[in-house]
PDB file with SEQRES, HELIX, SHEET and CRYST1 records, atoms N, CA, C and O in Angstrom:
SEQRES   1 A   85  UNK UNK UNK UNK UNK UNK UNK UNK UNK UNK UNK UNK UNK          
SEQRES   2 A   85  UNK UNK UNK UNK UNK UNK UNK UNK UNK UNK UNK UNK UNK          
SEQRES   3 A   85  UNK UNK UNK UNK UNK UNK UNK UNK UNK UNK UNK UNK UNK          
SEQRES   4 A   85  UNK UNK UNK UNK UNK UNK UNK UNK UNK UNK UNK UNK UNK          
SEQRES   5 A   85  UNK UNK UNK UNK UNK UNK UNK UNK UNK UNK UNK UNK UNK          
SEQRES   6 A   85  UNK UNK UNK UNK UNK UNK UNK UNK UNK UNK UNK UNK UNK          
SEQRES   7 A   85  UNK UNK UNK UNK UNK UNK UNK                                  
HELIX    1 AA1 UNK A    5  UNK A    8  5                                   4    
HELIX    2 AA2 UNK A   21  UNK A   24  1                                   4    
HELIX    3 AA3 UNK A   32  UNK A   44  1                                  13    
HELIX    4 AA4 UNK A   46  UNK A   51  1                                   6    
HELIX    5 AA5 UNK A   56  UNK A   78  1                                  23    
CRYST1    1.000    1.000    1.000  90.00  90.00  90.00 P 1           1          
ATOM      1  N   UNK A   1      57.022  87.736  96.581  1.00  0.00           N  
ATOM      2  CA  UNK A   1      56.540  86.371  96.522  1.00  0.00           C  
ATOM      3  C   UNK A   1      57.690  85.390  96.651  1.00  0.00           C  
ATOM      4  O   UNK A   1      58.729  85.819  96.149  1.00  0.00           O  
ATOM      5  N   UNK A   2      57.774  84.147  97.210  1.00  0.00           N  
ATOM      6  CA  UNK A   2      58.512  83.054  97.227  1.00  0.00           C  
ATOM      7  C   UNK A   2      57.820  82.081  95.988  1.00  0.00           C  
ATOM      8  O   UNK A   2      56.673  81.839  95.613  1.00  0.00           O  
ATOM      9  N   UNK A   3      59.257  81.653  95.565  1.00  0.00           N  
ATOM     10  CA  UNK A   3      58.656  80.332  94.424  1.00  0.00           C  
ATOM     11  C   UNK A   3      59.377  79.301  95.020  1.00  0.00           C  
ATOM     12  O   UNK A   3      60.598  79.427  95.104  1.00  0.00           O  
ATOM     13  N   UNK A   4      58.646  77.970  95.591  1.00  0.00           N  
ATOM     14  CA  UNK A   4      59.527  76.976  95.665  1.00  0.00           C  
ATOM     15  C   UNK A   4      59.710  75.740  94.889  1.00  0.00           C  
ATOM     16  O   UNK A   4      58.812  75.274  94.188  1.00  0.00           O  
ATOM     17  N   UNK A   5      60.943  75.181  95.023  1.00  0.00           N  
ATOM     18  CA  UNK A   5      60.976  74.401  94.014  1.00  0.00           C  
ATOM     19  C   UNK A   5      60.080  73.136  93.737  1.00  0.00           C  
ATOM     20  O   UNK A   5      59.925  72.588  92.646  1.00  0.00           O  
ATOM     21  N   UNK A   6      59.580  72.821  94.817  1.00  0.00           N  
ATOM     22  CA  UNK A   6      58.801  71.566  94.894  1.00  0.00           C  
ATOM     23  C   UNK A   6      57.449  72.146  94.562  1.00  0.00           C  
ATOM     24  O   UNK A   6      56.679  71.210  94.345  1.00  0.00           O  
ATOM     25  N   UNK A   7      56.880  73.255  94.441  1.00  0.00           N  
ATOM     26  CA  UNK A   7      55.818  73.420  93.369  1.00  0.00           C  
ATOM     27  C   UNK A   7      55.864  72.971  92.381  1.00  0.00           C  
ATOM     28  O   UNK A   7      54.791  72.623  91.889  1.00  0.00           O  
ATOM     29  N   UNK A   8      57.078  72.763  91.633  1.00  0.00           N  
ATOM     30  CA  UNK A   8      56.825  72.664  89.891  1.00  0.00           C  
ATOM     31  C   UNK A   8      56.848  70.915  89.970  1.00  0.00           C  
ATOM     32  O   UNK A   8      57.509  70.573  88.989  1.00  0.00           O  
ATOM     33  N   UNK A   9      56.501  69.953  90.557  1.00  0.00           N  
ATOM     34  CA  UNK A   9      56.846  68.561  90.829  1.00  0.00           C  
ATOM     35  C   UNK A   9      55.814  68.825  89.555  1.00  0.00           C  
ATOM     36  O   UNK A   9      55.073  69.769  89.280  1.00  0.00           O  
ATOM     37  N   UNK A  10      56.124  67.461  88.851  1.00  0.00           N  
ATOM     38  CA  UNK A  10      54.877  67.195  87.709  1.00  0.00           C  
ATOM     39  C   UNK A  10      53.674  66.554  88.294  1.00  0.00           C  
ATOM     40  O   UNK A  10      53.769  65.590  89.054  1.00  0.00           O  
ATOM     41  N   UNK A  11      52.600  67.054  87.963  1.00  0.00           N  
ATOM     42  CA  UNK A  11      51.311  66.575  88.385  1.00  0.00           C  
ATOM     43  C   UNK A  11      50.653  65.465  87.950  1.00  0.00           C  
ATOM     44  O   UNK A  11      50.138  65.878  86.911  1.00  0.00           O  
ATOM     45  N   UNK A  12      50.318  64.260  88.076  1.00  0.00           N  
ATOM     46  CA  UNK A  12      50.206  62.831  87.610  1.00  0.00           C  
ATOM     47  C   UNK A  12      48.779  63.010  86.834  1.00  0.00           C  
ATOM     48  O   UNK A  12      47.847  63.677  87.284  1.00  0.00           O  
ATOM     49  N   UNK A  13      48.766  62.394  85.754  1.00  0.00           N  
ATOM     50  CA  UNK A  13      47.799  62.663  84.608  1.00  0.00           C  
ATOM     51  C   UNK A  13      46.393  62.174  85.392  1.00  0.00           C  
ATOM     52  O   UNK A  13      45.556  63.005  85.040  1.00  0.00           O  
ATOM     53  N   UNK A  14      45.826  61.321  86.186  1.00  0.00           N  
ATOM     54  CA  UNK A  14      45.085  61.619  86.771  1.00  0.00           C  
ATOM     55  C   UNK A  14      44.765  62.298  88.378  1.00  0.00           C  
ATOM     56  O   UNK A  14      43.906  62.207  89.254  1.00  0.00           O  
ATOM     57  N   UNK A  15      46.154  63.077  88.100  1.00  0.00           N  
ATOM     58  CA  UNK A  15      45.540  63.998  89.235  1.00  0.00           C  
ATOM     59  C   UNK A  15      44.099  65.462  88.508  1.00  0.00           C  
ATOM     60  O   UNK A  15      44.105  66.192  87.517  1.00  0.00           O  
ATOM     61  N   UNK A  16      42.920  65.215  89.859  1.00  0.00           N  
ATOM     62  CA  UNK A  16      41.961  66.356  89.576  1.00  0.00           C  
ATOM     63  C   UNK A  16      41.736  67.562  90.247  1.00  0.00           C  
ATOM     64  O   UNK A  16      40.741  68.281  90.161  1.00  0.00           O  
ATOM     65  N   UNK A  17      42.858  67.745  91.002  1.00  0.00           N  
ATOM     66  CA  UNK A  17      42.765  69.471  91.633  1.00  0.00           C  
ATOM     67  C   UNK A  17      43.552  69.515  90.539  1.00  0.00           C  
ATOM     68  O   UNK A  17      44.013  68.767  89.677  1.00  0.00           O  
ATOM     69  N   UNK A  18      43.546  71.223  91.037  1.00  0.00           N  
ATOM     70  CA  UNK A  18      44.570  71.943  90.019  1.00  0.00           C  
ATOM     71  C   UNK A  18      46.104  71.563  90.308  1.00  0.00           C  
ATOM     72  O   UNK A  18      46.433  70.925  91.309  1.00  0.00           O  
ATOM     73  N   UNK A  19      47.247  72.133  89.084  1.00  0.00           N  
ATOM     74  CA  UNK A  19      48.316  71.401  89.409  1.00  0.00           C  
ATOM     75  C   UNK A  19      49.179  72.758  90.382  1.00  0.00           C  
ATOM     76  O   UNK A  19      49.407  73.849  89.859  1.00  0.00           O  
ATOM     77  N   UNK A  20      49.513  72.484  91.606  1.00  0.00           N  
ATOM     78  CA  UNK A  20      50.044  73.037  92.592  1.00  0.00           C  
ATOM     79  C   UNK A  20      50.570  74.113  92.697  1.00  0.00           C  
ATOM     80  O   UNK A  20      50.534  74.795  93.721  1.00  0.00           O  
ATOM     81  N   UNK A  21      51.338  74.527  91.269  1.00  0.00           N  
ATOM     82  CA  UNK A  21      51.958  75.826  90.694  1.00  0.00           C  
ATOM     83  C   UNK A  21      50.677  76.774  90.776  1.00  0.00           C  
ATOM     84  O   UNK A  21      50.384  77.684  91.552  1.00  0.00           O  
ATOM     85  N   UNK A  22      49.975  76.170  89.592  1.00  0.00           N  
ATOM     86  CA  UNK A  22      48.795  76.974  89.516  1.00  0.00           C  
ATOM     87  C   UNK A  22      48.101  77.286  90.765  1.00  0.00           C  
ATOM     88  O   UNK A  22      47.891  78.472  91.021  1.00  0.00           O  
ATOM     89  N   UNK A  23      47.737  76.416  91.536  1.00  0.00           N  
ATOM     90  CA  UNK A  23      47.077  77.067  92.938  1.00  0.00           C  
ATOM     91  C   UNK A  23      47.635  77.860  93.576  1.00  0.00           C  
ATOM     92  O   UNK A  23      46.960  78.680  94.198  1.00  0.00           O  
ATOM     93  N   UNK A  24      49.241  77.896  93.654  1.00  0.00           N  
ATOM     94  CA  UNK A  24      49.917  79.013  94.457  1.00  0.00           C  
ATOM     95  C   UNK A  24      50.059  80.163  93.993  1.00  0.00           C  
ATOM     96  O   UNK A  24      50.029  81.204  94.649  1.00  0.00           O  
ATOM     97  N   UNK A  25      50.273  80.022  92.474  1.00  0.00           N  
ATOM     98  CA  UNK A  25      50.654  81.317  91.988  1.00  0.00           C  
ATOM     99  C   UNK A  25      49.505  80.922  90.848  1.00  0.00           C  
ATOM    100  O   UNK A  25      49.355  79.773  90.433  1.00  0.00           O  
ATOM    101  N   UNK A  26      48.776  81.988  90.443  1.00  0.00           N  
ATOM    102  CA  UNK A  26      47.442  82.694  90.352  1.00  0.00           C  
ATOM    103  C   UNK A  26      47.961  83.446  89.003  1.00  0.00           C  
ATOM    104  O   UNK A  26      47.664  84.640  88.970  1.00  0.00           O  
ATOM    105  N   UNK A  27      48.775  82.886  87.747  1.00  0.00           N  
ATOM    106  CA  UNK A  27      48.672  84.038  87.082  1.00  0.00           C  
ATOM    107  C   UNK A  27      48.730  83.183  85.473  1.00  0.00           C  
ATOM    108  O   UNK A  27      48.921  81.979  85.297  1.00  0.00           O  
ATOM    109  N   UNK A  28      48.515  84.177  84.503  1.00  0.00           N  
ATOM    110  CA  UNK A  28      48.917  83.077  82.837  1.00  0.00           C  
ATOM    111  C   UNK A  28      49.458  84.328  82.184  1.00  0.00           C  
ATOM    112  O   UNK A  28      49.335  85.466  82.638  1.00  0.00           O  
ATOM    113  N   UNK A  29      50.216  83.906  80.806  1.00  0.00           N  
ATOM    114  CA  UNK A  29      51.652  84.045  80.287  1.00  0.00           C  
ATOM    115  C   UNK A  29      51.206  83.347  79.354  1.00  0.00           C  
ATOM    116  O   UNK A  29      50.565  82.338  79.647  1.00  0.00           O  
ATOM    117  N   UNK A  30      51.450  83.735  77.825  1.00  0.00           N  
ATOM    118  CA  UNK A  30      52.219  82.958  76.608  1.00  0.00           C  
ATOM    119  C   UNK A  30      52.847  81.716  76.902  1.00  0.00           C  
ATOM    120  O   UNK A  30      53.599  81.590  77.868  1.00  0.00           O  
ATOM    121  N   UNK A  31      52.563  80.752  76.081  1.00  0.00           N  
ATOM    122  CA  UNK A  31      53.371  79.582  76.513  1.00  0.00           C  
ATOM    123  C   UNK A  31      53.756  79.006  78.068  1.00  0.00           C  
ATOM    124  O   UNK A  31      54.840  78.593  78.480  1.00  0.00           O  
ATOM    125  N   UNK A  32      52.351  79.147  78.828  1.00  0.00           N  
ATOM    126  CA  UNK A  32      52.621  78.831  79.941  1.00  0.00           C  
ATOM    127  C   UNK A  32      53.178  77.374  79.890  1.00  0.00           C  
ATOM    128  O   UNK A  32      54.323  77.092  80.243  1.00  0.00           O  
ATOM    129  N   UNK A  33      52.312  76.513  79.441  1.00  0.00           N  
ATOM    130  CA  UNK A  33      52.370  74.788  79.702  1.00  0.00           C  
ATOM    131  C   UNK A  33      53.710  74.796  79.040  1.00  0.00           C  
ATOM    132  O   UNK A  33      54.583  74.358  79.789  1.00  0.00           O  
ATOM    133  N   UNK A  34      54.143  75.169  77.838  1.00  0.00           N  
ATOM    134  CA  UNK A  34      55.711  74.497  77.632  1.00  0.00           C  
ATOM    135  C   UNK A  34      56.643  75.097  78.766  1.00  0.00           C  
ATOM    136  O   UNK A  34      57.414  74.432  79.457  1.00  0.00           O  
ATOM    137  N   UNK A  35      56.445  76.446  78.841  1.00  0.00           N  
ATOM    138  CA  UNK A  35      57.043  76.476  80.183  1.00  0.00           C  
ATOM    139  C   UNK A  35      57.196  75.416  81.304  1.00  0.00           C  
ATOM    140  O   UNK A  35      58.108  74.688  81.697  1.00  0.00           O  
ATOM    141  N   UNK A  36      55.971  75.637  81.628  1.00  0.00           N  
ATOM    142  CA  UNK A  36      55.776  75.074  82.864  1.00  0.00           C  
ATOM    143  C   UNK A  36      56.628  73.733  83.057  1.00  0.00           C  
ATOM    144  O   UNK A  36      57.498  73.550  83.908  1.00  0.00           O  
ATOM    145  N   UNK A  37      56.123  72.709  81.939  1.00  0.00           N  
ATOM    146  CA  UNK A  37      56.765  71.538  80.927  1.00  0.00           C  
ATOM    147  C   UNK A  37      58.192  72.002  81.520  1.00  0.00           C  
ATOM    148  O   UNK A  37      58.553  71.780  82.676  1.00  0.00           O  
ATOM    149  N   UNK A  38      58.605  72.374  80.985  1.00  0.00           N  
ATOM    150  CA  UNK A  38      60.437  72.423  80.767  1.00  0.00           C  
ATOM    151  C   UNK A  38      60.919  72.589  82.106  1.00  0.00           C  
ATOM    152  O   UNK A  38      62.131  72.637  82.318  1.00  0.00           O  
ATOM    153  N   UNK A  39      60.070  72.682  83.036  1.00  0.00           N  
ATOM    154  CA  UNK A  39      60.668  73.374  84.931  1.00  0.00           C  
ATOM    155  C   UNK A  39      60.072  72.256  85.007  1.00  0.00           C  
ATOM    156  O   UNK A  39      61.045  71.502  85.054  1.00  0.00           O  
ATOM    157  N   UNK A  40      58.947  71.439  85.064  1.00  0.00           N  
ATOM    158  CA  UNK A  40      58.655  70.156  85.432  1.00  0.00           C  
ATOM    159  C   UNK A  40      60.166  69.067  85.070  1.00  0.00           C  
ATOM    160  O   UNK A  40      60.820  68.580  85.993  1.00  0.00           O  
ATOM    161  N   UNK A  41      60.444  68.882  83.887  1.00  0.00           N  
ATOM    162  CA  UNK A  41      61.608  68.427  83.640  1.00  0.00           C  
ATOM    163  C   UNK A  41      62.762  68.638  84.439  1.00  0.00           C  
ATOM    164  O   UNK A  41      63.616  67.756  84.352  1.00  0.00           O  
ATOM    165  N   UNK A  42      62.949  69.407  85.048  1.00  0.00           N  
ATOM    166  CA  UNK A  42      64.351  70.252  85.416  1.00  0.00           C  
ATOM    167  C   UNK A  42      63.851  69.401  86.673  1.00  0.00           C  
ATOM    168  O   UNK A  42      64.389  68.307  86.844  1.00  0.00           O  
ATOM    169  N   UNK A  43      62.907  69.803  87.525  1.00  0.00           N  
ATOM    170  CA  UNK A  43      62.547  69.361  88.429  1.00  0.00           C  
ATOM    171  C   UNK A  43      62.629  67.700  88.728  1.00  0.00           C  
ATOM    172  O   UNK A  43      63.367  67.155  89.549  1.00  0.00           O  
ATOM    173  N   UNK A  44      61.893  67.211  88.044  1.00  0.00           N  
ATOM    174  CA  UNK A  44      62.259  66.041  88.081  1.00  0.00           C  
ATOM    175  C   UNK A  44      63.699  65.233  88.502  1.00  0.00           C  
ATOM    176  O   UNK A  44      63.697  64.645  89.584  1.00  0.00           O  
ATOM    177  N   UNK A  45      64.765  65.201  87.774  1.00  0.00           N  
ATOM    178  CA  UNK A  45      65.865  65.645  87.586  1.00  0.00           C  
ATOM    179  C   UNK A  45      66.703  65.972  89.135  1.00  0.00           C  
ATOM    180  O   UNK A  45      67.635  65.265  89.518  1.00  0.00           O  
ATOM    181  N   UNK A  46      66.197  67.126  89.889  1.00  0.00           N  
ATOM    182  CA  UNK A  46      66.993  67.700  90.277  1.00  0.00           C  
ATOM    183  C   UNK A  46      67.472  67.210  91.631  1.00  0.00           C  
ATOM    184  O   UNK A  46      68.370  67.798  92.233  1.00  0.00           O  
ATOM    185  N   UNK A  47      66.902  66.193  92.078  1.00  0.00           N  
ATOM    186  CA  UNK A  47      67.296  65.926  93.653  1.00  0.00           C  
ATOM    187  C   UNK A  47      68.572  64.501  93.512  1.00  0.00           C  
ATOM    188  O   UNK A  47      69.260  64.088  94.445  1.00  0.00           O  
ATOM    189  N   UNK A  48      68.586  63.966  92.034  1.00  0.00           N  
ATOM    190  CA  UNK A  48      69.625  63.239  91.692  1.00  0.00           C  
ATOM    191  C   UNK A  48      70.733  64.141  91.217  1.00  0.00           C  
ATOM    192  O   UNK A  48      71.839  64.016  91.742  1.00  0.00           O  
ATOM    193  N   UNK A  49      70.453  65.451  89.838  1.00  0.00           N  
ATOM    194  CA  UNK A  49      72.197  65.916  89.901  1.00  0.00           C  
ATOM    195  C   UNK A  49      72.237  66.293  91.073  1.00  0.00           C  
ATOM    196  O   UNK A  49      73.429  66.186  91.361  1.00  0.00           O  
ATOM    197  N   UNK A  50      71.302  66.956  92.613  1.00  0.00           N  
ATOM    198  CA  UNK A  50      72.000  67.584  93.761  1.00  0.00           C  
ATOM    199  C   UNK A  50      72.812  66.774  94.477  1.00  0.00           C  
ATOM    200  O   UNK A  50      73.984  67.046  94.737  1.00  0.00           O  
ATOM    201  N   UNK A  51      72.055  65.466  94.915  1.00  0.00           N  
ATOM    202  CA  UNK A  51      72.194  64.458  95.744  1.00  0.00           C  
ATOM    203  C   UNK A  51      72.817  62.893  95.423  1.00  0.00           C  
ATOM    204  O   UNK A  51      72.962  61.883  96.112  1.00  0.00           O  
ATOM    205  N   UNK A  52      73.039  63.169  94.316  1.00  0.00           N  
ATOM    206  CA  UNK A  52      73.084  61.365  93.697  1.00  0.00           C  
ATOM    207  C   UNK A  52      73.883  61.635  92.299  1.00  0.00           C  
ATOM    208  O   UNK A  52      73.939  62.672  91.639  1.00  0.00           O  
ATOM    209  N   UNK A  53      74.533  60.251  92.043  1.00  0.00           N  
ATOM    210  CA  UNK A  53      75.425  60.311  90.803  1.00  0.00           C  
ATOM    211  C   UNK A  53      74.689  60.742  89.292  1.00  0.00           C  
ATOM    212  O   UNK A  53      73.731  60.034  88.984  1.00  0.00           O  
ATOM    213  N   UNK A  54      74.963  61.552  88.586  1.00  0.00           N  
ATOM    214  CA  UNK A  54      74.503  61.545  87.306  1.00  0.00           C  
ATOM    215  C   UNK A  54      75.348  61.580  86.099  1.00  0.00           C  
ATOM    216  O   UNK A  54      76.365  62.262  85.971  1.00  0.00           O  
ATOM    217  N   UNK A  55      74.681  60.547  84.963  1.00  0.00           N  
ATOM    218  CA  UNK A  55      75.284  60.577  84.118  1.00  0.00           C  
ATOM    219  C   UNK A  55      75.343  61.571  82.895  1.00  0.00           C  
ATOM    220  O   UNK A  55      74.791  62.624  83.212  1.00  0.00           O  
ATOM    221  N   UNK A  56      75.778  61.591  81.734  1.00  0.00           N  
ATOM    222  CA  UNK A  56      76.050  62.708  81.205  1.00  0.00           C  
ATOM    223  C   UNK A  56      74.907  62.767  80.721  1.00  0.00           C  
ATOM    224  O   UNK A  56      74.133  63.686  80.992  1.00  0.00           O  
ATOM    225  N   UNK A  57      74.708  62.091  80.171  1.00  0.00           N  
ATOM    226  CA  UNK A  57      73.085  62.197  79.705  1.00  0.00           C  
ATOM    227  C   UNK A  57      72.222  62.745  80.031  1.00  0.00           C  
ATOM    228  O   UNK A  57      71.551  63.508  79.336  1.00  0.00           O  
ATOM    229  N   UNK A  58      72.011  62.395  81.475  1.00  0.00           N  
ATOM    230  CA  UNK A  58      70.707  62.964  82.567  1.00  0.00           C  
ATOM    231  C   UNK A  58      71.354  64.932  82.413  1.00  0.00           C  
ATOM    232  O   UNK A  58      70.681  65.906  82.077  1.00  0.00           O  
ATOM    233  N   UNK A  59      72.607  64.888  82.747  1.00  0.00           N  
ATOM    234  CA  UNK A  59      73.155  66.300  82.570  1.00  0.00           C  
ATOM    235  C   UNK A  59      73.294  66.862  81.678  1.00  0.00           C  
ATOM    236  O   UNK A  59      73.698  68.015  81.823  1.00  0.00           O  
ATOM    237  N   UNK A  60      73.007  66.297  80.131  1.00  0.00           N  
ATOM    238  CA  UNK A  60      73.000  67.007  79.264  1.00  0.00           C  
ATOM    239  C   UNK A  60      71.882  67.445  78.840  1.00  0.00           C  
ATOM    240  O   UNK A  60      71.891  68.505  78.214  1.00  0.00           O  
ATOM    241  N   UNK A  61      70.420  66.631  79.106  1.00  0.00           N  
ATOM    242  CA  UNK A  61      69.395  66.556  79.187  1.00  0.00           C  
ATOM    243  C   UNK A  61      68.695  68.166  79.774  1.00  0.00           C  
ATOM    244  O   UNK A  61      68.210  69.091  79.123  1.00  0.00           O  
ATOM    245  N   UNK A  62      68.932  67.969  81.497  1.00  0.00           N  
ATOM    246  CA  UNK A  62      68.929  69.152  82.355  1.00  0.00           C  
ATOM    247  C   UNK A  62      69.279  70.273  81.790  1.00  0.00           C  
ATOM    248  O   UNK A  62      68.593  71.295  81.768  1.00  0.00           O  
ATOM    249  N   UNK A  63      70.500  70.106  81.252  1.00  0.00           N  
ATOM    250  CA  UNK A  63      71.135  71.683  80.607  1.00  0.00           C  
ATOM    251  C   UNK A  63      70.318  71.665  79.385  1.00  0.00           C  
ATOM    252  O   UNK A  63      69.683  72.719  79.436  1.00  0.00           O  
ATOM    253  N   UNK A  64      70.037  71.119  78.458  1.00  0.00           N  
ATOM    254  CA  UNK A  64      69.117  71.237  77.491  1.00  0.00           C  
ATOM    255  C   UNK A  64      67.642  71.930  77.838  1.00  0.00           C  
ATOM    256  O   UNK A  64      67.135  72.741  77.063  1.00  0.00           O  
ATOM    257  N   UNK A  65      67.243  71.676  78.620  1.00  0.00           N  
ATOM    258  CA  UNK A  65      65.983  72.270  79.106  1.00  0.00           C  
ATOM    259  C   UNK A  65      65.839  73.879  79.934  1.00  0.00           C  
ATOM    260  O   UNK A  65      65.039  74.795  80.127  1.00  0.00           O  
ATOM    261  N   UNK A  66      67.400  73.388  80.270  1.00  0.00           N  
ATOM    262  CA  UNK A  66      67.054  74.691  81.496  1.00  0.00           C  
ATOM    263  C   UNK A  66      67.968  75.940  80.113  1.00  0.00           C  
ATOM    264  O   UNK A  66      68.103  77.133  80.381  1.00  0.00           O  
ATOM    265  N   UNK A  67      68.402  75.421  78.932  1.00  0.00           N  
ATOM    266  CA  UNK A  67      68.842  76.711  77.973  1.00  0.00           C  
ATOM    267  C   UNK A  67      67.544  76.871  77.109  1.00  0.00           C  
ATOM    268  O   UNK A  67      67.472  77.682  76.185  1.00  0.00           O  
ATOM    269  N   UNK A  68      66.367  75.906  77.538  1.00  0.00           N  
ATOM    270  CA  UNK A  68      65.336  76.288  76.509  1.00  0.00           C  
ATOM    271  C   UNK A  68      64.680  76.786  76.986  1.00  0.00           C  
ATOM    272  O   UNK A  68      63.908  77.394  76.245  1.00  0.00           O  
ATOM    273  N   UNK A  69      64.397  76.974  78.749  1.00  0.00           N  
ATOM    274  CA  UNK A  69      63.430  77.588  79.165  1.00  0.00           C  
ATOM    275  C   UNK A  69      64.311  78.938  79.268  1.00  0.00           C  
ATOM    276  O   UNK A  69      63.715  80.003  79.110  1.00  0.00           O  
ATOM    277  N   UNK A  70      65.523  78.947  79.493  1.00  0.00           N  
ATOM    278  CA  UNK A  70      66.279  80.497  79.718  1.00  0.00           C  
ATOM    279  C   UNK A  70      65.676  81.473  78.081  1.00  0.00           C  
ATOM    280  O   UNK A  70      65.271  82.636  78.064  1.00  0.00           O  
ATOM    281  N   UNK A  71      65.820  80.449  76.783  1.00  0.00           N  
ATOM    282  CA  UNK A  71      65.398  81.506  75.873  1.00  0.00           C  
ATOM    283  C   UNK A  71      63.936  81.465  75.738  1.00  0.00           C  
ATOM    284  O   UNK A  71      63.410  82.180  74.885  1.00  0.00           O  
ATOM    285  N   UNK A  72      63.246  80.729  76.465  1.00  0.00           N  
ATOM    286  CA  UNK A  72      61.659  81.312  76.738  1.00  0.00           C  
ATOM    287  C   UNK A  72      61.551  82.465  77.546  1.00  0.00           C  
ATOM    288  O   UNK A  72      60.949  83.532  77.429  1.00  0.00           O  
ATOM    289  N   UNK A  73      62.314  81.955  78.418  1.00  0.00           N  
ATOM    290  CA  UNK A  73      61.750  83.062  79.250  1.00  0.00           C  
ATOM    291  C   UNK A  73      61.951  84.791  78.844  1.00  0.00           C  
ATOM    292  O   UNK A  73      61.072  85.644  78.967  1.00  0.00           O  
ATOM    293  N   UNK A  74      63.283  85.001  78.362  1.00  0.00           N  
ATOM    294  CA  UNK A  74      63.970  86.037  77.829  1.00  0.00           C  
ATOM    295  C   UNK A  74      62.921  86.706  76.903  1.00  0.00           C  
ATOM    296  O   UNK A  74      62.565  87.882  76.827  1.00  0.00           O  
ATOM    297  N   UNK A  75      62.405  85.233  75.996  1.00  0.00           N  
ATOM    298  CA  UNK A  75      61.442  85.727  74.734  1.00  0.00           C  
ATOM    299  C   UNK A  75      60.070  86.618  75.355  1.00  0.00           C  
ATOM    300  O   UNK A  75      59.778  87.755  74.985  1.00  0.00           O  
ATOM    301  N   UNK A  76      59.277  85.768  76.439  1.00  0.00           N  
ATOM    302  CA  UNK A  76      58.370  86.257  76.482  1.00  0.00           C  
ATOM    303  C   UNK A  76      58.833  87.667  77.601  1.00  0.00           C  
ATOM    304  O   UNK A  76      57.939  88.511  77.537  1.00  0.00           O  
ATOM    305  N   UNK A  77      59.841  88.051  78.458  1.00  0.00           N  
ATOM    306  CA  UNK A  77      60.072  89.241  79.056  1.00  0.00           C  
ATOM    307  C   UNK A  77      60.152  90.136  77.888  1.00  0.00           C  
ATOM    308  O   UNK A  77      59.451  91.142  78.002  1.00  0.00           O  
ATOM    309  N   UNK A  78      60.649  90.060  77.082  1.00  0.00           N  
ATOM    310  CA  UNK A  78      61.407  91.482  76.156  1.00  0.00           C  
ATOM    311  C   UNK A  78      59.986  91.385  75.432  1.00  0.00           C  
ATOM    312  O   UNK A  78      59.598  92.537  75.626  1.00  0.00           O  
ATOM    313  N   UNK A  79      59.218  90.918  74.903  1.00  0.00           N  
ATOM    314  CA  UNK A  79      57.900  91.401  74.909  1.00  0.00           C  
ATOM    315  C   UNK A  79      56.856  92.025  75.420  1.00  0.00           C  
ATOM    316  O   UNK A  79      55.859  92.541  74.914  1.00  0.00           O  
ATOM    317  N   UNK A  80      57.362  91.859  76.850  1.00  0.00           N  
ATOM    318  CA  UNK A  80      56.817  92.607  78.104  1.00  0.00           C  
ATOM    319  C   UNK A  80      57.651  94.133  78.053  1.00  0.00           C  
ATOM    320  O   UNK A  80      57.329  95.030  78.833  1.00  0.00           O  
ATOM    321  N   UNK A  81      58.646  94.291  77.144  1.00  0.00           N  
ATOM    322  CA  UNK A  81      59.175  95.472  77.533  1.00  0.00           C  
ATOM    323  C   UNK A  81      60.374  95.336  78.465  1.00  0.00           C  
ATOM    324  O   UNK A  81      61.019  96.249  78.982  1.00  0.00           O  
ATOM    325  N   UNK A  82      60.580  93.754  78.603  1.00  0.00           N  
ATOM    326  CA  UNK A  82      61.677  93.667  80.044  1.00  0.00           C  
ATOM    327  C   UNK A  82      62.974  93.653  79.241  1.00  0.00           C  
ATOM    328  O   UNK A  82      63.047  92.704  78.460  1.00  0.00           O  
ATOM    329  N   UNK A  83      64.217  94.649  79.256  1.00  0.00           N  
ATOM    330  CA  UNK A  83      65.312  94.148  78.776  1.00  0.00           C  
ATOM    331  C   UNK A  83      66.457  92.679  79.753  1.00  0.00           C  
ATOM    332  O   UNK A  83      66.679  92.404  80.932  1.00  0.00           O  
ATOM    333  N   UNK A  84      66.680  92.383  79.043  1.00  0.00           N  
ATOM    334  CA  UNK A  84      67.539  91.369  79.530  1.00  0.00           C  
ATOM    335  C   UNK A  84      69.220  91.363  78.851  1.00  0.00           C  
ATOM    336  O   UNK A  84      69.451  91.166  77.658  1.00  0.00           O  
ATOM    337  N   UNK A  85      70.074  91.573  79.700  1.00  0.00           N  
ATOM    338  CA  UNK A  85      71.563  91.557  79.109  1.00  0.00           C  
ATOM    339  C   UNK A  85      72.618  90.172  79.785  1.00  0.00           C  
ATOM    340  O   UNK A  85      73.784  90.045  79.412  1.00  0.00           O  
TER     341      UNK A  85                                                      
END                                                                             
């Protein structure tokens, strides 16, 4: 499977299809929405640290999210049986 990044764009509170992730990829997980949440964030975010000046903030922010979704994610694999080193 391919994941791209512009799937996880955040979906606008009155949007009424489904939100885009979900239509492409077809599956649920523990703590999907904070997941999901925390890659929406990152996302947001990401075409300014790639492309454009950021301040520490915005970058400390980013790294804040993307070490909370790293120990989500870890959490819900090794429950799956997945080791992670």
């Amino acid at each position: 499977h391919v994941i791209k990044h512009d799937w996880f764009k955040k979906p606008k509170i009155e949007q009424k299809k489904e939100d885009l992730i979900d239509r492409k990829l077809k599956i649920n997980f523990n703590n999907k929405k904070e997941i999901y949440d925390l890659i929406y964030s990152i996302e947001e975010k990401r075409s300014n640290l790639v492309y454009g000046k950021s301040d520490k903030k915005v970058i400390e922010s980013v790294l804040n999210s993307f070490l909370k979704l790293k120990e989500k994610l870890i959490e819900l694999l090794s429950k799956e049986g997945v080791k992670i080193e």
